[in-house]
C-alpha positions as CSV (number, residue, x, y, z in Angstrom):
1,X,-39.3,92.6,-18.6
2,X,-36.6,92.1,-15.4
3,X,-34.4,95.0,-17.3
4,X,-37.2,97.5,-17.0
5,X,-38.0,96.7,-13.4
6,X,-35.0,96.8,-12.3
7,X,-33.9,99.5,-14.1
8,X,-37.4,101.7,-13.0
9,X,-36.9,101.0,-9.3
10,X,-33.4,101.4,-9.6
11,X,-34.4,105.5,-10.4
12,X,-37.2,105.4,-8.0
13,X,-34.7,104.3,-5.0
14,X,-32.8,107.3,-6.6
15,X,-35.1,109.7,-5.9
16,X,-35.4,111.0,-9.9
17,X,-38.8,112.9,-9.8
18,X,-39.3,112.0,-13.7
19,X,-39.1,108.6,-16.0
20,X,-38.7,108.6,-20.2
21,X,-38.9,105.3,-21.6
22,X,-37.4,104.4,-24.9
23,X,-39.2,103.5,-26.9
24,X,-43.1,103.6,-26.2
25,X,-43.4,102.1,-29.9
26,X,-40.8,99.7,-31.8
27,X,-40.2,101.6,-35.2
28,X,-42.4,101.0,-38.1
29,X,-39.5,101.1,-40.7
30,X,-36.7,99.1,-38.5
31,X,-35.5,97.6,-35.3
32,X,-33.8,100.8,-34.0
33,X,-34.6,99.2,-30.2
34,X,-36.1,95.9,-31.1
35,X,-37.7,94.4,-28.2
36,X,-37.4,97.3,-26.1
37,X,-40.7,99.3,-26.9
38,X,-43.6,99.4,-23.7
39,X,-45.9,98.2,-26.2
40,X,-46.2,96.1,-29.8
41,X,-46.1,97.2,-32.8
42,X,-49.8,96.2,-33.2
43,X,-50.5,98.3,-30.0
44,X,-50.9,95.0,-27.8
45,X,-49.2,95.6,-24.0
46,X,-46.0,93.5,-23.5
47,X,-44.2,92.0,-20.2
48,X,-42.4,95.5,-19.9
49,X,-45.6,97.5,-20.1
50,X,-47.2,95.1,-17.6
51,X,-43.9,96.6,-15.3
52,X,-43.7,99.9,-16.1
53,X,-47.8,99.8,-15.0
54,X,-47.0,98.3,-11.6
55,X,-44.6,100.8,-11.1
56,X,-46.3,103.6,-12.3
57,X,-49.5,102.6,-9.8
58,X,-47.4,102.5,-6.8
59,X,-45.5,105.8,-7.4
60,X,-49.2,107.2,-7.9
61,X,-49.9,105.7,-4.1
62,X,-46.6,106.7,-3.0
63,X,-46.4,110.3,-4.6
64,X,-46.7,112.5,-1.7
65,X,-43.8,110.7,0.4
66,X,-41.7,109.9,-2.6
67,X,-42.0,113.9,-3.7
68,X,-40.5,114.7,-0.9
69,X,-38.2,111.5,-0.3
70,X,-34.4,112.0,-0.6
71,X,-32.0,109.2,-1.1
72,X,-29.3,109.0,1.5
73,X,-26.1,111.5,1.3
74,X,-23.6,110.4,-0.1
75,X,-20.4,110.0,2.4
76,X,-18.1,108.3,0.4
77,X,-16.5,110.4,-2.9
78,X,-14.9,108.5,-5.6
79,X,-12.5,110.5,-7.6
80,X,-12.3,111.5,-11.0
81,X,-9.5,113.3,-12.2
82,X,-9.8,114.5,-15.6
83,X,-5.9,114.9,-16.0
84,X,-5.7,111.5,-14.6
85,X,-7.8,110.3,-17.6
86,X,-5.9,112.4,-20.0
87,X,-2.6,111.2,-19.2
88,X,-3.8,107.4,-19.5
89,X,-5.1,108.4,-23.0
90,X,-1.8,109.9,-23.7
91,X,-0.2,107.1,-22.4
92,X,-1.7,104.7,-24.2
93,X,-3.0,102.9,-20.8
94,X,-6.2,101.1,-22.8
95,X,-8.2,98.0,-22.6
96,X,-10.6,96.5,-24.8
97,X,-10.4,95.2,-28.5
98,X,-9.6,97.8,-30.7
99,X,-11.8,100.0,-32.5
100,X,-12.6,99.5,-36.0
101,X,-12.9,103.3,-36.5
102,X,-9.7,104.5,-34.6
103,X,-7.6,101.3,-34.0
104,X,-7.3,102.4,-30.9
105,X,-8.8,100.5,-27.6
106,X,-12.0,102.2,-26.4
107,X,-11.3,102.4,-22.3
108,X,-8.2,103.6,-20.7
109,X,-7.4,101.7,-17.6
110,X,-8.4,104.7,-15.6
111,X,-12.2,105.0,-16.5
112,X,-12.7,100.9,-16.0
113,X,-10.9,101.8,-12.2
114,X,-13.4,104.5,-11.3
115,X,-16.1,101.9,-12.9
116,X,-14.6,99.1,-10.4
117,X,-14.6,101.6,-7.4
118,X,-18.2,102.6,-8.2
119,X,-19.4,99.3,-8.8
120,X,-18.2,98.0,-5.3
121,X,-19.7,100.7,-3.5
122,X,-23.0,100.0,-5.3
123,X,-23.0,96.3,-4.8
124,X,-22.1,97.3,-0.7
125,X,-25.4,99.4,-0.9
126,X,-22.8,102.3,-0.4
127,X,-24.0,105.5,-1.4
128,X,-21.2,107.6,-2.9
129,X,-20.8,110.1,-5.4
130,X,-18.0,111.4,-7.9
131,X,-16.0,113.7,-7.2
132,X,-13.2,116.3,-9.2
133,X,-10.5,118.0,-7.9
134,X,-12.1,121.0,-8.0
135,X,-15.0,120.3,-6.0
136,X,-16.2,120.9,-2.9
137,X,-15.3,117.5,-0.3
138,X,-17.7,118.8,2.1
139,X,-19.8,115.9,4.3
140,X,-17.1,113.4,3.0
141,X,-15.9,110.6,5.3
142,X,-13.5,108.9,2.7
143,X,-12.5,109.4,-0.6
144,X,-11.7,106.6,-3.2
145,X,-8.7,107.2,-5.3
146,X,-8.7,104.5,-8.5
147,X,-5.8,104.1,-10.5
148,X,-4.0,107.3,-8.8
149,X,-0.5,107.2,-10.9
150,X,-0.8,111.0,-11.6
151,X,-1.0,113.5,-8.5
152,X,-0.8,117.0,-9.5
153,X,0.7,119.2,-6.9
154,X,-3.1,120.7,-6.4
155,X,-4.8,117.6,-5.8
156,X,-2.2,116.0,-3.5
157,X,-3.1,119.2,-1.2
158,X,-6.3,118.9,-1.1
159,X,-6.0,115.1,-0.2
160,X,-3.3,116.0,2.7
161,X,-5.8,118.6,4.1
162,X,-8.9,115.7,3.5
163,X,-6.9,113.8,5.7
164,X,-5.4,116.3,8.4
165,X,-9.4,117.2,8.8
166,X,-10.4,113.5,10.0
167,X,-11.2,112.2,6.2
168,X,-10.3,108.5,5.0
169,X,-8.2,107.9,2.0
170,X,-8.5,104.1,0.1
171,X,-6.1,104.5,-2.5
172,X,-5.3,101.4,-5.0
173,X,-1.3,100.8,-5.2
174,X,0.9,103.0,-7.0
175,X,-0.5,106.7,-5.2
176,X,1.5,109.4,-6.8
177,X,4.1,107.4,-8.8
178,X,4.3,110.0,-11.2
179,X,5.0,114.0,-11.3
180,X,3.2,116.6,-13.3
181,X,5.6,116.4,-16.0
182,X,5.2,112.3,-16.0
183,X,7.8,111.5,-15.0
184,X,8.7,108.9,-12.4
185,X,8.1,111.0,-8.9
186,X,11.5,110.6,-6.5
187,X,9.1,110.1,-3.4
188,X,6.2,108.0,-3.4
189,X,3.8,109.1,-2.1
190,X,4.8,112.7,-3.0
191,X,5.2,115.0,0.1
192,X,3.9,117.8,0.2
C-alpha cells in the first residue's frame, strides 16, 4: 500500500489534474499485475484501495485550490541530447547485464547520467525539467549537462550564449572531449 501512496501524492504535488490506476481488478485468467489491483479478486477492498480512498477524499476537499494549483517552475534544465544518446549507443558506452534478446546491455552510460542528474535534483526537492537542444532555455538559471562527451557545434553555442546571458552551467568531467565527427576534440572545452 506505501507504493500507491506515495506514488498518488507524488502526481498530486505534481499538479496532474487526472489519476488511472492499473489495475482496478487482478485478472481472472493470470497474474498480469498480481498484487497490484485497488481491489480483490472477490471484490473485497485491499490496503491500496483503503489509500487510493484517502486520497481521493482529500482531493475532493481540496479540488477548487488544487484545480487551480501549479507546481513550482522549474529553474534548473537537465539536458538531453539525443545525438549524445546516439553516439553512446554507437559507441558501445552500455551498462547493465546483457539482454537475452539482443546481447546487448540495455542502458548506455548516458541515459543512467541524465537519470543521476534528475534523481539528485529530486531528492534536493529541486524542481527542474529536461531540456533538448532545440528548446527554448527561457526562465533557466542553470543547466545540467550529464555525461557531455559530444558537443555539437549547435549546442556548444547555445551553452556559450546561456552563459554570456547570466545562466549557470554544472557540467560532469570530460565537457566537449569529442567533435562532431568523434573524434578526440584538440581543445577541451571546444571554443567557439
Amino acid at each position: 500500500a506505501e507504493d500507491i501512496r506515495i506514488r498518488t501524492w507524488t502526481c498530486v504535488a505534481h499538479g496532474s489534474k487526472g489519476l488511472l490506476y492499473w489495475q482496478f481488478k487482478p485478472e481472472r485468467l493470470g497474474p498480469e499485475a498480481p498484487g497490484l489491483g485497488l481491489i480483490s479478486l472477490d471484490g473485497s477492498f485491499t490496503d491500496r484501495t483503503h489509500e487510493a480512498r484517502e486520497v481521493a477524499v482529500f482531493v475532493d476537499q481540496q479540488k477548487n485550490f488544487l484545480l487551480h494549483a501549479k507546481p513550482p517552475r522549474a529553474q534548473v534544465g537537465i539536458l538531453w541530447d539525443p545525438k549524445m544518446n546516439h553516439t553512446c549507443q554507437m559507441a558501445g558506452m552500455r551498462l547493465g547485464e546483457p539482454s537475452q534478446v539482443s546481447g546487448l546491455r540495455e542502458t548506455n552510460l548516458y541515459q543512467e547520467a541524465v537519470r543521476g542528474a534528475y534523481q539528485s535534483l529530486w531528492w534536493k526537492d529541486m524542481p527542474c525539467r529536461i531540456i533538448t537542444p532545440e528548446d527554448e532555455w527561457g526562465g533557466l538559471s542553470a543547466i545540467c549537462l550529464p555525461f557531455p562527451l559530444h558537443l555539437h557545434d549547435t549546442l556548444m553555442k547555445k551553452i556559450v550564449t546561456f552563459v554570456k546571458e547570466g545562466g549557470l552551467i554544472l557540467s560532469e568531467g570530460g565537457l566537449g572531449s569529442y567533435d562532431e565527427r568523434v573524434r578526440f576534440s584538440k581543445m577541451i572545452p571546444p571554443q567557439e
